[in-house]
Backbone as CSV, one residue per row, in Angstrom:
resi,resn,N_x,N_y,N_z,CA_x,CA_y,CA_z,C_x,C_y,C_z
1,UNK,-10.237,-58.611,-19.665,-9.015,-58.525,-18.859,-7.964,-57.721,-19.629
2,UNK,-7.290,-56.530,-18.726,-6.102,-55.722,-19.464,-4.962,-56.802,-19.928
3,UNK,-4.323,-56.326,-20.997,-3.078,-56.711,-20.986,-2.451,-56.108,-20.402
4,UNK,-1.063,-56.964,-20.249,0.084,-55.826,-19.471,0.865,-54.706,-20.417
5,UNK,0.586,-55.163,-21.731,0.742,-53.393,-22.004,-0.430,-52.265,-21.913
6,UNK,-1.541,-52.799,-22.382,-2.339,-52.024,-21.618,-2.088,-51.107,-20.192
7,UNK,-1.951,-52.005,-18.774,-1.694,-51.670,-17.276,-0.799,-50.749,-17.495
8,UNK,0.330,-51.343,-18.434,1.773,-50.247,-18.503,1.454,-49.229,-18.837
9,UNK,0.870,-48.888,-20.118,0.233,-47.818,-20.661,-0.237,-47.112,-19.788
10,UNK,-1.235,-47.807,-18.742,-2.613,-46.574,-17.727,-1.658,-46.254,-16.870
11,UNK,-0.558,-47.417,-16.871,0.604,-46.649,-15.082,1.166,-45.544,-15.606
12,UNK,1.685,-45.627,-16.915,2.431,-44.201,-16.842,2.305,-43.035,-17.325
13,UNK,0.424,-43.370,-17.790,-0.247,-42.121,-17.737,-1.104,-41.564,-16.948
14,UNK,-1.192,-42.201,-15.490,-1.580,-41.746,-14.211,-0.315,-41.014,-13.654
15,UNK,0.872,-41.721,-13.772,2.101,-40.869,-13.611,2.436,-39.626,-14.042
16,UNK,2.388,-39.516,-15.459,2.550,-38.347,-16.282,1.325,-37.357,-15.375
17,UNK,0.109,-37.540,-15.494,-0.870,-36.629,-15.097,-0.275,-36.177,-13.989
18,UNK,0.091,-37.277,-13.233,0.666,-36.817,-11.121,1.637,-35.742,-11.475
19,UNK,2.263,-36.179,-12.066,3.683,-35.346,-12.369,3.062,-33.736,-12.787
20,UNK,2.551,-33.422,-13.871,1.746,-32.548,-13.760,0.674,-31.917,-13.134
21,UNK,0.615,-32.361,-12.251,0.069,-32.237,-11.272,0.932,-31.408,-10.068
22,UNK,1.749,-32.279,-9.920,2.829,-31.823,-8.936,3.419,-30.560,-9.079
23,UNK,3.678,-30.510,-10.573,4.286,-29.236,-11.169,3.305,-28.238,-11.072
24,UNK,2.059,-28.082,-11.343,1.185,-27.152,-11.296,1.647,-26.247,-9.723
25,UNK,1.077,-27.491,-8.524,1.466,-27.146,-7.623,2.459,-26.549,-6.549
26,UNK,3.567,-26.612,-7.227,5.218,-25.747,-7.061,4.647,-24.741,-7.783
27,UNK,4.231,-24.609,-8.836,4.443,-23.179,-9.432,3.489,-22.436,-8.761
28,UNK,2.112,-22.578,-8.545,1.462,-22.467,-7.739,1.766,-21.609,-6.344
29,UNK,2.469,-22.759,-5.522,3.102,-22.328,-4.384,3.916,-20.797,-4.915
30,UNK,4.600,-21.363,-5.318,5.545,-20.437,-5.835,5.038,-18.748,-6.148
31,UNK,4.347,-19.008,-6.769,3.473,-17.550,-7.284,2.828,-16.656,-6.534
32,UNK,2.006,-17.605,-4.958,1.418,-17.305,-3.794,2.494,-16.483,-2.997
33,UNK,3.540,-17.094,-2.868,4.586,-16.578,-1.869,4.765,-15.183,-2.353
34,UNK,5.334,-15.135,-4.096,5.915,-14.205,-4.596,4.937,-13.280,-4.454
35,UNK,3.742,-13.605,-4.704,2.619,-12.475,-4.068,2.394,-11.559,-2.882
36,UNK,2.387,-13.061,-2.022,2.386,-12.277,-0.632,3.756,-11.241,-0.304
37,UNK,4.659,-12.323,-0.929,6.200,-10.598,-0.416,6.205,-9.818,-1.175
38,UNK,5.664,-9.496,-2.221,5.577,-8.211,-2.900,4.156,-7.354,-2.195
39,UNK,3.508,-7.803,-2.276,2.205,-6.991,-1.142,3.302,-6.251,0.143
40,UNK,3.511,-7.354,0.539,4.407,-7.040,1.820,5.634,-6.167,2.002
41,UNK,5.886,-6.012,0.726,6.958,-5.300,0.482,6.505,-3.515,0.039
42,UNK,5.466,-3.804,-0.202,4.196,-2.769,-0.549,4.019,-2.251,0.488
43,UNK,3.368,-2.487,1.586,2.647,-1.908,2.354,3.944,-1.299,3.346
44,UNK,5.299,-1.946,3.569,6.401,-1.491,4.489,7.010,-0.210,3.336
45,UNK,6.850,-0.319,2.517,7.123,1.510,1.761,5.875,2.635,2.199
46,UNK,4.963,2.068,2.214,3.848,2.813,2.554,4.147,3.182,4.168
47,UNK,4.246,1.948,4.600,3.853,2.852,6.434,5.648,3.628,6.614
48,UNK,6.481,3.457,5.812,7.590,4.637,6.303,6.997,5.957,5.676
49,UNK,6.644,5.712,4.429,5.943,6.889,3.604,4.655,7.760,5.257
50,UNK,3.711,7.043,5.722,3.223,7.851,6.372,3.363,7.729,8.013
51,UNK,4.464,7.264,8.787,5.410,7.460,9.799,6.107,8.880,9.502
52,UNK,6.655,8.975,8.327,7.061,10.268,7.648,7.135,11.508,7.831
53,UNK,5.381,11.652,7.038,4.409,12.558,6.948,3.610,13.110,8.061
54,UNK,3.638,12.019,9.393,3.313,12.269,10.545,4.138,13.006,11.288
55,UNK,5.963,12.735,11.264,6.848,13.445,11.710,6.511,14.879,11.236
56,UNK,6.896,14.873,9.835,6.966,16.491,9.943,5.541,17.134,9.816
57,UNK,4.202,17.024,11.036,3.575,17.485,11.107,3.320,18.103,12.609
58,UNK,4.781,18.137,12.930,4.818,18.052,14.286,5.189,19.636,14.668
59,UNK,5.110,20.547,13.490,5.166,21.840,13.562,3.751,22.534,12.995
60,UNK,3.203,21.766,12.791,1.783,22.471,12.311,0.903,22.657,13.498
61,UNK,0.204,23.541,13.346,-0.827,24.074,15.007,-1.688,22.704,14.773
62,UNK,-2.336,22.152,14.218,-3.322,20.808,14.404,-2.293,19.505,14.238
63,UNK,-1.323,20.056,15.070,0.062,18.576,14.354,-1.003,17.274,15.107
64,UNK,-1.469,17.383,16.067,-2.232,16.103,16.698,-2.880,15.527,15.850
65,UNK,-3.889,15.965,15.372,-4.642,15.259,14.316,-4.275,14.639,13.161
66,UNK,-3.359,15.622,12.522,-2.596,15.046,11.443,-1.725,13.570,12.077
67,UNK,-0.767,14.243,13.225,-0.303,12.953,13.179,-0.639,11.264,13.513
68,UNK,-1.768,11.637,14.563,-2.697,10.913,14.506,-3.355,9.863,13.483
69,UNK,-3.567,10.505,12.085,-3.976,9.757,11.155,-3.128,9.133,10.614
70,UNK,-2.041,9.867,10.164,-0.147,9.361,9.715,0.032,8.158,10.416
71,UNK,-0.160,8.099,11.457,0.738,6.949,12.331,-0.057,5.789,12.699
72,UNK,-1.935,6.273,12.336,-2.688,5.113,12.787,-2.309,4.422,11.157
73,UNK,-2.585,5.105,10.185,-2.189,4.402,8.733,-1.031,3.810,9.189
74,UNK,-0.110,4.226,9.173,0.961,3.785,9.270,1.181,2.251,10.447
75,UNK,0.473,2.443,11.574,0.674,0.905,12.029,-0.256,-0.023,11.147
76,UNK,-1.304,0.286,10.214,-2.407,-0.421,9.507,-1.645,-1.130,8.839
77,UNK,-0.646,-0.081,7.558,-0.163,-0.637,6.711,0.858,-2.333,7.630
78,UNK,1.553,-1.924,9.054,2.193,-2.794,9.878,1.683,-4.104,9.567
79,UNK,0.206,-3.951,10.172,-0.694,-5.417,10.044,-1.074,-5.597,8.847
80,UNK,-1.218,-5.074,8.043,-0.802,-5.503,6.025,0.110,-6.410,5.958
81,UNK,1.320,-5.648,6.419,2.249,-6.509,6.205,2.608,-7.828,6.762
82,UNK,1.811,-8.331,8.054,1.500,-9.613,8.524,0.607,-10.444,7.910
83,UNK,-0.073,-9.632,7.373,-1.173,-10.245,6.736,-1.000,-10.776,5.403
84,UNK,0.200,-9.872,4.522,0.587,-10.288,3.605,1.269,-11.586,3.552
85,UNK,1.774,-11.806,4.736,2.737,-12.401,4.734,2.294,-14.162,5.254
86,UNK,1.240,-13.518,5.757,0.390,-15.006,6.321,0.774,-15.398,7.750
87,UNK,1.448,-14.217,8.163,1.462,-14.200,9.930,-0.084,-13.755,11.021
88,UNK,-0.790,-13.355,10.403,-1.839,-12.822,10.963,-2.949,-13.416,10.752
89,UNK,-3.295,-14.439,11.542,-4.803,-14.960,11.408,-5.750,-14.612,11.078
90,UNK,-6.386,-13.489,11.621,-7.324,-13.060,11.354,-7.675,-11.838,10.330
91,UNK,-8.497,-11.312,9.652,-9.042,-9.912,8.632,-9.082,-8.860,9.593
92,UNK,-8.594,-8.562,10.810,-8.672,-7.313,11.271,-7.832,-6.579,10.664
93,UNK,-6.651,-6.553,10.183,-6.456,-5.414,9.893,-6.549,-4.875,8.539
94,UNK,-7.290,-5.815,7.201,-8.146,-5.064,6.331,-9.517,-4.628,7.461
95,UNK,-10.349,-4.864,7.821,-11.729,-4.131,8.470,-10.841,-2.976,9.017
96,UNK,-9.043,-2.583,9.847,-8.976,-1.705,10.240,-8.385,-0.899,9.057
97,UNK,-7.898,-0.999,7.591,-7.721,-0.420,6.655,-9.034,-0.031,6.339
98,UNK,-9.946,-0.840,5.925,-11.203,-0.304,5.368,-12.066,1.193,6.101
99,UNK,-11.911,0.800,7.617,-12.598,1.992,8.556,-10.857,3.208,8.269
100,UNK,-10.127,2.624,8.028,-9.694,4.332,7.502,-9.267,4.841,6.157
101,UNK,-9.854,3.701,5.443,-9.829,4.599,4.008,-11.509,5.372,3.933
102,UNK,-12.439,4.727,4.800,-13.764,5.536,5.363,-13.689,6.766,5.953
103,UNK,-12.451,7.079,6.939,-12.384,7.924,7.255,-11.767,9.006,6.716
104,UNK,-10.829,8.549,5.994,-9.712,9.769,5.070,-10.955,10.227,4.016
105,UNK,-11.463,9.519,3.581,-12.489,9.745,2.583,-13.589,11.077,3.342
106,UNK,-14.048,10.738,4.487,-15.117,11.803,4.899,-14.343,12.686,5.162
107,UNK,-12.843,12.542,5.436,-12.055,14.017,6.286,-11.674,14.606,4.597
108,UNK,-11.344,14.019,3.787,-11.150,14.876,2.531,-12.487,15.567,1.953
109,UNK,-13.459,15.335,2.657,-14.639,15.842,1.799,-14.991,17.332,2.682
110,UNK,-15.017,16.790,4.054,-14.699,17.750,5.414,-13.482,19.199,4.713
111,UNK,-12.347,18.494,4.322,-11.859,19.437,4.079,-11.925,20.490,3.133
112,UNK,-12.430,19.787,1.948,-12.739,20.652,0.774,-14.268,21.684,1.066
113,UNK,-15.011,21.053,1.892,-15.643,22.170,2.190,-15.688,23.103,3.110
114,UNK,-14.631,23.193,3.746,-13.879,24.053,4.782,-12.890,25.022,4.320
115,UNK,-12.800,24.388,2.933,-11.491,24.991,2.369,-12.429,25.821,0.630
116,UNK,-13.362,25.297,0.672,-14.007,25.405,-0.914,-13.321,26.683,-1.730
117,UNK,-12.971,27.649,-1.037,-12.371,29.045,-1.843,-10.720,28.635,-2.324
118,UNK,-10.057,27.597,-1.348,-8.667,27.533,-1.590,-8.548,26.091,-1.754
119,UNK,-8.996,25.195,-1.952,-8.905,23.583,-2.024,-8.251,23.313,-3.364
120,UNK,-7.083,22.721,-3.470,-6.690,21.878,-4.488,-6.170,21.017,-4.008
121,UNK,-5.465,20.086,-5.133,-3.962,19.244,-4.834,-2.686,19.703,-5.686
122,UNK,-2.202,21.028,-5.369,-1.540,21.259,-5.551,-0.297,21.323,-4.499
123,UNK,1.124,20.964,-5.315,2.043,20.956,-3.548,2.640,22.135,-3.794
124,UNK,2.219,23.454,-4.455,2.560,24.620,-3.994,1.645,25.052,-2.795
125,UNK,0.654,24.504,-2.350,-0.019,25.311,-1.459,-0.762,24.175,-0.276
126,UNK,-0.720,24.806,1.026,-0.922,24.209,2.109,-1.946,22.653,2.309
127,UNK,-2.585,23.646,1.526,-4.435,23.049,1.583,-4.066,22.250,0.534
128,UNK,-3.396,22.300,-0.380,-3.646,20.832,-1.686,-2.801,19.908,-0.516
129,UNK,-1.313,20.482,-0.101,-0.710,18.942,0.179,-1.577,18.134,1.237
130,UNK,-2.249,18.820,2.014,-3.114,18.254,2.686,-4.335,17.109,2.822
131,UNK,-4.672,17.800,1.433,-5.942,17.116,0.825,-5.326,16.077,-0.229
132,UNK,-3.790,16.218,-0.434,-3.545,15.177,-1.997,-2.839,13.995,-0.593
133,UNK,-2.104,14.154,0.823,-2.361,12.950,2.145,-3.489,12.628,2.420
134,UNK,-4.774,13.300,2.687,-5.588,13.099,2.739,-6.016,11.421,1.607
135,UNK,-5.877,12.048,0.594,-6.401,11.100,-0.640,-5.318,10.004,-0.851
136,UNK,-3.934,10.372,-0.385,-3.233,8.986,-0.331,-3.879,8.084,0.566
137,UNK,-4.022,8.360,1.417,-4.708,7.529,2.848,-5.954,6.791,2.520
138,UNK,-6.842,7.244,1.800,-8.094,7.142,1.307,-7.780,5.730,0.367
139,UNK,-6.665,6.053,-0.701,-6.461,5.482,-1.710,-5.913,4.268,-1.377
140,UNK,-4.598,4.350,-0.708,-3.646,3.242,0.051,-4.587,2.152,0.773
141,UNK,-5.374,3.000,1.673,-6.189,1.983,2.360,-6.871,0.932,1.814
142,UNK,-8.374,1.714,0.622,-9.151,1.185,0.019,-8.145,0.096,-0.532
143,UNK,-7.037,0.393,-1.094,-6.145,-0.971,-1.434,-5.636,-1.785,-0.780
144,UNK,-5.524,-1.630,0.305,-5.133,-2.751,1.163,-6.031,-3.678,1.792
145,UNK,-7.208,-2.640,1.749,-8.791,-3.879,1.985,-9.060,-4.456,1.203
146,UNK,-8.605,-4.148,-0.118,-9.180,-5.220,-1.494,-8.307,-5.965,-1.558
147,UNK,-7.148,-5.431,-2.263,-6.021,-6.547,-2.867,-5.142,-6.830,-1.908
148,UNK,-4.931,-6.599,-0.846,-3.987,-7.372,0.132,-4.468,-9.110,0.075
149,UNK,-3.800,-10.211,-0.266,-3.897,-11.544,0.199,-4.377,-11.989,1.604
150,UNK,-5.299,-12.593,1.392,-6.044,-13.009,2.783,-5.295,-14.204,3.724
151,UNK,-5.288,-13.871,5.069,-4.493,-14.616,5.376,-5.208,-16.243,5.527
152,UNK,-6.644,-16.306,5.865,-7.464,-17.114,5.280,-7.656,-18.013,3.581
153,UNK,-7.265,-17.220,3.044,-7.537,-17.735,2.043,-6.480,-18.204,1.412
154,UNK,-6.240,-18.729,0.234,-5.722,-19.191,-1.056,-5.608,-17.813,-2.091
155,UNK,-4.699,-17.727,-2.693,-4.423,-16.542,-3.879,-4.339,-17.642,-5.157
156,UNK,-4.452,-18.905,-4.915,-4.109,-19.957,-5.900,-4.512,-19.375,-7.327
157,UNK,-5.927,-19.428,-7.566,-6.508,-19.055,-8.625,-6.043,-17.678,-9.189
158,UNK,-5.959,-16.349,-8.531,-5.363,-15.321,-9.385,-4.171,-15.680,-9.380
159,UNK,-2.935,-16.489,-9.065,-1.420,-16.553,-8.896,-1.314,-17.417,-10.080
160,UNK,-2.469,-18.258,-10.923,-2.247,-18.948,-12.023,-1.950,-17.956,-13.204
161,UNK,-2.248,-16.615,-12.957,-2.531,-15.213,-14.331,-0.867,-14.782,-13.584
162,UNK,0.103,-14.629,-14.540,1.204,-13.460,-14.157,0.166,-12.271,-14.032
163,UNK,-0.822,-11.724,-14.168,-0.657,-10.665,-14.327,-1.006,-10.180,-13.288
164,UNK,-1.323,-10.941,-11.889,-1.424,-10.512,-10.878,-0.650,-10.510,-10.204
165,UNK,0.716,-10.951,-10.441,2.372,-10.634,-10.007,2.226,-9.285,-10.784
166,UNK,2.101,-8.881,-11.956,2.409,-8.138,-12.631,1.828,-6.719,-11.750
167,UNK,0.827,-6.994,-11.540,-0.064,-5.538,-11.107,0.880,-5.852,-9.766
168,UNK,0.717,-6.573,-8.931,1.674,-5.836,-7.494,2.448,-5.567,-7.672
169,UNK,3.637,-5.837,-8.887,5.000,-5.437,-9.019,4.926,-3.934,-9.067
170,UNK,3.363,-3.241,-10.318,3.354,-2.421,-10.453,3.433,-1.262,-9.362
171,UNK,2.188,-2.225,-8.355,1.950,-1.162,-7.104,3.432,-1.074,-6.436
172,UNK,4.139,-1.887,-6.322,5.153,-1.433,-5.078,6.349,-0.349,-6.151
173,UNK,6.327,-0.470,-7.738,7.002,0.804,-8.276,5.926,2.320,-7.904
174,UNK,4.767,2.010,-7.541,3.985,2.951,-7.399,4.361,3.576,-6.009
175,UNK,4.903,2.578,-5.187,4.826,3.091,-3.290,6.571,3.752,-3.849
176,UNK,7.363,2.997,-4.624,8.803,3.824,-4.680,8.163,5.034,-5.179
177,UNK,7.931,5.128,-5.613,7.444,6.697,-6.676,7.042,7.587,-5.530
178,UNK,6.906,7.443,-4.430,5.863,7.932,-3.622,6.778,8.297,-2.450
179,UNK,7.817,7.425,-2.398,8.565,7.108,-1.075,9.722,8.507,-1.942
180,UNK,9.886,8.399,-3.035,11.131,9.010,-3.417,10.645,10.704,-3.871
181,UNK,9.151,10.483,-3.865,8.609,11.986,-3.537,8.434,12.874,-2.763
182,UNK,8.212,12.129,-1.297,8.511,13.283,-0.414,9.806,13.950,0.096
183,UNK,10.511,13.536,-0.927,12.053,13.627,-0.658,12.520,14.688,-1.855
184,UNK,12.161,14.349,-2.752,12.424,15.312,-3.719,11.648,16.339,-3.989
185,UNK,10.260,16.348,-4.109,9.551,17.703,-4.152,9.582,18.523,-3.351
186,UNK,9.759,18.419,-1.753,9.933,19.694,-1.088,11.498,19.977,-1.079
187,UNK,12.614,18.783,-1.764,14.081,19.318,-2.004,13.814,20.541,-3.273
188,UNK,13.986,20.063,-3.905,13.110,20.408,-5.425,12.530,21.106,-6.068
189,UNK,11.471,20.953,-5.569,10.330,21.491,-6.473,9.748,22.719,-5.634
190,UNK,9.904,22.690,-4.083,9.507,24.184,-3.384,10.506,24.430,-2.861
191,UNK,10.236,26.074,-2.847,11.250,27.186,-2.229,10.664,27.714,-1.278
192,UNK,11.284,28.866,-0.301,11.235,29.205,0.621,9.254,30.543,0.574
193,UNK,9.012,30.507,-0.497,7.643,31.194,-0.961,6.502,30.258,-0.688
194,UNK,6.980,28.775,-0.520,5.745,28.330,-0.963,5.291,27.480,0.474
195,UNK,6.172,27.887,1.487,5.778,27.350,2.917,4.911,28.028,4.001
196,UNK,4.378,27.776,4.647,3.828,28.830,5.918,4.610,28.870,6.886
197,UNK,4.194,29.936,7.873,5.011,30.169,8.691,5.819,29.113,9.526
198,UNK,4.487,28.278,9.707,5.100,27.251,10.826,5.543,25.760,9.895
199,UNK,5.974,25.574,8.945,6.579,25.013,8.115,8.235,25.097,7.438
200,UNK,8.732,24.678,8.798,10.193,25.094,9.325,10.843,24.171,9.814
201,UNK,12.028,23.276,9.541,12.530,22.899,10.829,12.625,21.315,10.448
202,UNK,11.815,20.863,9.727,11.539,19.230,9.809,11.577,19.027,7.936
203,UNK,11.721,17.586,7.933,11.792,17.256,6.896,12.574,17.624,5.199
204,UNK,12.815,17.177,4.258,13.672,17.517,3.239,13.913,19.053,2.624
205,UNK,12.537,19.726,3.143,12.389,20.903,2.572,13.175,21.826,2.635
206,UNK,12.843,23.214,1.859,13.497,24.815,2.723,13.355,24.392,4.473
207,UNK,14.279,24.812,4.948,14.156,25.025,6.510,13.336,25.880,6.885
208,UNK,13.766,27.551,6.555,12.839,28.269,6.929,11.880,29.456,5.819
209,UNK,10.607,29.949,6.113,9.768,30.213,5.417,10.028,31.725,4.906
210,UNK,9.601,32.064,3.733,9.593,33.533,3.461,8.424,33.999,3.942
211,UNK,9.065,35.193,4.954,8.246,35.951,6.042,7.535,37.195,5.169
């Protein structure tokens, strides 16, 4: 038979454990959330980034297609951001990220061999900026099918490591970097030499092209 210091003893080290316990679980919580709104905060830099890029493609002779891809990314990243957030029940819209980081992927390969004499990623010239959207799309996506938070699931277990706060913090300095580039490199970094004809009219750049 226990004594009652004994009992005392086991009560208030079932307590202590609860208590730690409890605490695990706030921080826990805590870490999940901070996850999901930084994802979320991720993917809404991204879809203005290619809402964007879709606008000013609205002077190019294939503006359809281009914008087309711009704006389907761009509502993807939308349902990311539900998803991040734990509004969206279901994985459709990673399966609809995944089918277009599939697709940016075959259209960048499409392009380079259409282009094989002039293909870079350079943003002095038509064909790189093309192919370096191209490969954002590719890239953005494939990330939003992996590391976006499931709205199914628990993030519990990676949200115990900072360093998976750490890496999304990284990515969303990665989407500023990105957001504050199409703003400054065609302010910037190109002049009126390095546009085509029909590359006029829209967006931060030279207005009009050297003829």
């Amino acid at each position: 038979m226990k004594s009652p210091e004994d009992a005392e003893a086991a009560a208030e080290g079932r307590a202590f454990l609860n208590g730690v316990e409890n605490r695990s679980k706030n921080t826990t919580s805590i870490a999940d959330t901070m996850l999901s709104f930084i994802w979320a905060v991720a993917h809404t830099i991204m879809s203005i980034v290619f809402f964007y890029s879709g606008f000013v493609q609205l002077n190019d002779p294939d503006w359809l297609l281009w914008l087309l891809g711009y704006k389907l990314t761009g509502l993807v990243c939308i349902g990311l951001v539900g998803q991040s957030l734990k509004m969206i029940e279901t994985v459709k819209s990673k399966q609809a990220a995944q089918i277009m980081a599939l697709l940016a992927g075959l259209s960048l390969i499409f392009h380079s061999i259409i282009h094989r004499e002039n293909v870079d990623f350079s943003i002095y010239t038509e064909e790189g900026r093309e192919a370096m959207g191209l490969a954002l799309i590719c890239l953005w996506m494939t990330t939003g099918w992996i590391a976006t938070p499931s709205p199914k699931t628990t993030t519990t277990k990676s949200c115990q490591n900072v360093g998976s706060v750490a890496i999304a913090t990284m990515v969303v300095a990665f989407c500023t970097a990105v957001l504050l580039s199409i703003w400054a490199v065609p302010r910037f970094l190109l002049g009126k030499e390095d546009l085509t004809i029909h590359c006029q009219g829209l967006g931060f750049g030279p207005q009009e092209p050297e003829l």
